[in-house]
N, C-alpha and C positions, 0 to 999 in steps of 0.2 A: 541307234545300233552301230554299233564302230564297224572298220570295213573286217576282221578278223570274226566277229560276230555273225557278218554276213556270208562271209567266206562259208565257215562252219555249217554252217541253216543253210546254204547249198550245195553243198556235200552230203548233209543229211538226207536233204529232199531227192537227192539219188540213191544214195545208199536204201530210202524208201522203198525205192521201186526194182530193188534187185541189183544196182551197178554195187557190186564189190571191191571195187575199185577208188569209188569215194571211198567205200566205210576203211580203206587200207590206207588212203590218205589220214584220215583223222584219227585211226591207231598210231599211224608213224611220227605226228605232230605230239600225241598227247601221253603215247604210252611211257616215254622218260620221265614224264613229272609223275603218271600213276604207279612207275617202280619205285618211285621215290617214296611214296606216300605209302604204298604198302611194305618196304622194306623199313622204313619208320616205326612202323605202325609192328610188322612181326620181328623183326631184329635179323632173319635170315633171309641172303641171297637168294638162293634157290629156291624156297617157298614163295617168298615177292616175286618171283619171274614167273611161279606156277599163277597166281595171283591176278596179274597183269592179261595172263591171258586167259582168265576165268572171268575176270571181267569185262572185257572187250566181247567175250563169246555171249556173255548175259546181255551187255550192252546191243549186241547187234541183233540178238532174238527179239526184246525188248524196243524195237525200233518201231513201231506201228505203237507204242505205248506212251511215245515222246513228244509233249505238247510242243514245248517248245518256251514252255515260262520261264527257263533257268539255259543259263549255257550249257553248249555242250562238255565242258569241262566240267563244271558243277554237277550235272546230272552223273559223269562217270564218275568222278569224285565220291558221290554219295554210293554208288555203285559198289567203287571200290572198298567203301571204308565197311559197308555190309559183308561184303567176302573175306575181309579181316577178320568182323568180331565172328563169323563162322566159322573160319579156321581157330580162331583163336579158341573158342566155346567148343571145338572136336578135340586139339588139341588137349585141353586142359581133361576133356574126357577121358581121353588115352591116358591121360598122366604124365606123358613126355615130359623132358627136359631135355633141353640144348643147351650148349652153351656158349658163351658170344663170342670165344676164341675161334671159332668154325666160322663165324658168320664174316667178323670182321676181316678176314682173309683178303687183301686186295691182290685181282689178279695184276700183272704189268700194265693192261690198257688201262683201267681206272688208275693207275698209280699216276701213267703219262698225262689223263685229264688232269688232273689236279693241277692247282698254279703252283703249290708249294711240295707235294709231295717227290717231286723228282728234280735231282739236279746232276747232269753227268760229270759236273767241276767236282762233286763234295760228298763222296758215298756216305758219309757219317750224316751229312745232313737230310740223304733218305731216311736213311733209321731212324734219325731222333722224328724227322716230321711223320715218316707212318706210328710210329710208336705214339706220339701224340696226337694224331688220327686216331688210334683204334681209342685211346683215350679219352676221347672225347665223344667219340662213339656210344661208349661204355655210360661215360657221365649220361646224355641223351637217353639212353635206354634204360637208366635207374629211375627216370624222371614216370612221374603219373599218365597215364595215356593222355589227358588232358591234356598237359604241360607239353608232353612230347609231339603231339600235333602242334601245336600253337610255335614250337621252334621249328619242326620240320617246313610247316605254311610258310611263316616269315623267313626265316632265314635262309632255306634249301631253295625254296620254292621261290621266292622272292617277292611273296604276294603281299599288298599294300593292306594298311589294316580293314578298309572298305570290302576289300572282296575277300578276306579273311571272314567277314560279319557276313557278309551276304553266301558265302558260301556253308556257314554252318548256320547261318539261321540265326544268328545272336546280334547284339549291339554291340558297337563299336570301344565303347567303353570297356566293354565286357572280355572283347578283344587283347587291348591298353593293359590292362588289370592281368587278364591272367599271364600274358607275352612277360608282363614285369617280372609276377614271383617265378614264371618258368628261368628267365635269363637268371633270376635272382638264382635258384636251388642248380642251376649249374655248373652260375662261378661258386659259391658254395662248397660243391660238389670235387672241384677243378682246384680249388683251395687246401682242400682237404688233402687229395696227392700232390701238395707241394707245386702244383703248375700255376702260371699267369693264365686270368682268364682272357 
C-alpha cells in the first residue's frame, strides 16, 4: 500500500466515525480531478460543479458501505461517473439542449492556470490559445463517451495506463487500443479545422 493510500484508509477510518474533518480533507484532495471527470463526461461548468458535490454527498453517506478493495479515488470515480449517466439519462428526458459555447466559457482564473493560455507580453496570443482551447474542447466533446474518457484519464488526469485498466475494470490492452483510436478521431477531428494536432 503506498504511503498516499495509507494516508487515504485514514482519513477514511475517521470520516467513519463522524470526524468531518477528514471527509473535508479527502474532498479538497480529490474533488479537482472529480470536476474534471464530470465536466468531461457533461460538457458544462456549472452542472460538473453541481456534480462534484452530488457526489462527495453520496460518497460520505455511503461511508459505512466502503470495504476498502479499491481506492478512495476509484471508489469516487465510479461514484462520480453514476451521477453522470443520471444526469445525463434526466437530461435527455427533459429534452434539453446546451450548447458548448456556454460551457467553454473560461473564467480569468482558469485562463491564468493554464501554461499556455495567458500571456501579458502578447494579447493576440490569448485569443488565438483560448480560441484553440475552446477548440479542442469542442473536438473532445464530439468524441464517443468512451473515447472521451479514455482522453480525459490519460491526458487531463495524468493517469498511467495500469490505473486507467484498474480503475475501469478492463485490460491494459484494452486501455492502449481504445487511447489509440480516441487520439487517432481527434487529431482527425483537429485536421479537419485546419489545426495542428
Amino acid at each position: 500500500m503506498s504511503p498516499i493510500e495509507k494516508q487515504d484508509l485514514n482519513l477514511l477510518q475517521k470520516a467513519k466515525t463522524g470526524n468531518q474533518g477528514a471527509f473535508r480533507e479527502l474532498y479538497d484532495k480529490y474533488s479537482g480531478r472529480i470536476f474534471a471527470v464530470c465536466y468531461g463526461k457533461i460538457g458544462n461548468r456549472e452542472d460538473a460543479y453541481d456534480l462534484v458535490q452530488e457526489t462527495f454527498i453520496k460518497a460520505f453517506r455511503s461511508l459505512d458501505g466502503y470495504r476498502g478493495d479499491a481506492q478512495f479515488y476509484s471508489w469516487v470515480y465510479r461514484i462520480a461517473m453514476n451521477c453522470c449517466m443520471d444526469f445525463l439519462r434526466k437530461k435527455q428526458r427533459r429534452g434539453k439542449r446546451e450548447t458548448l459555447s456556454e460551457d467553454v466559457d473560461q473564467s480569468d482564473e482558469n485562463k491564468r492556470k493554464g501554461t499556455t493560455l495567458v500571456s501579458l507580453d502578447n494579447p493576440m496570443m490569448n485569443v488565438d490559445a483560448a480560441e484553440l482551447g475552446e477548440r479542442i474542447l469542442e473536438a473532445i466533446h464530439g468524441l464517443t463517451q468512451e473515447h472521451k474518457e479514455m482522453i480525459l484519464l490519460r491526458e487531463v488526469e495524468g493517469m498511467s495506463y495500469e490505473e486507467i485498466a484498474e480503475l475501469l475494470g478492463i485490460q491494459k490492452g484494452t486501455v492502449m487500443s481504445r487511447l489509440f483510436y480516441a487520439r487517432k478521431l481527434l487529431q482527425e477531428k483537429l485536421k479537419e479545422w485546419g489545426l495542428k494536432p
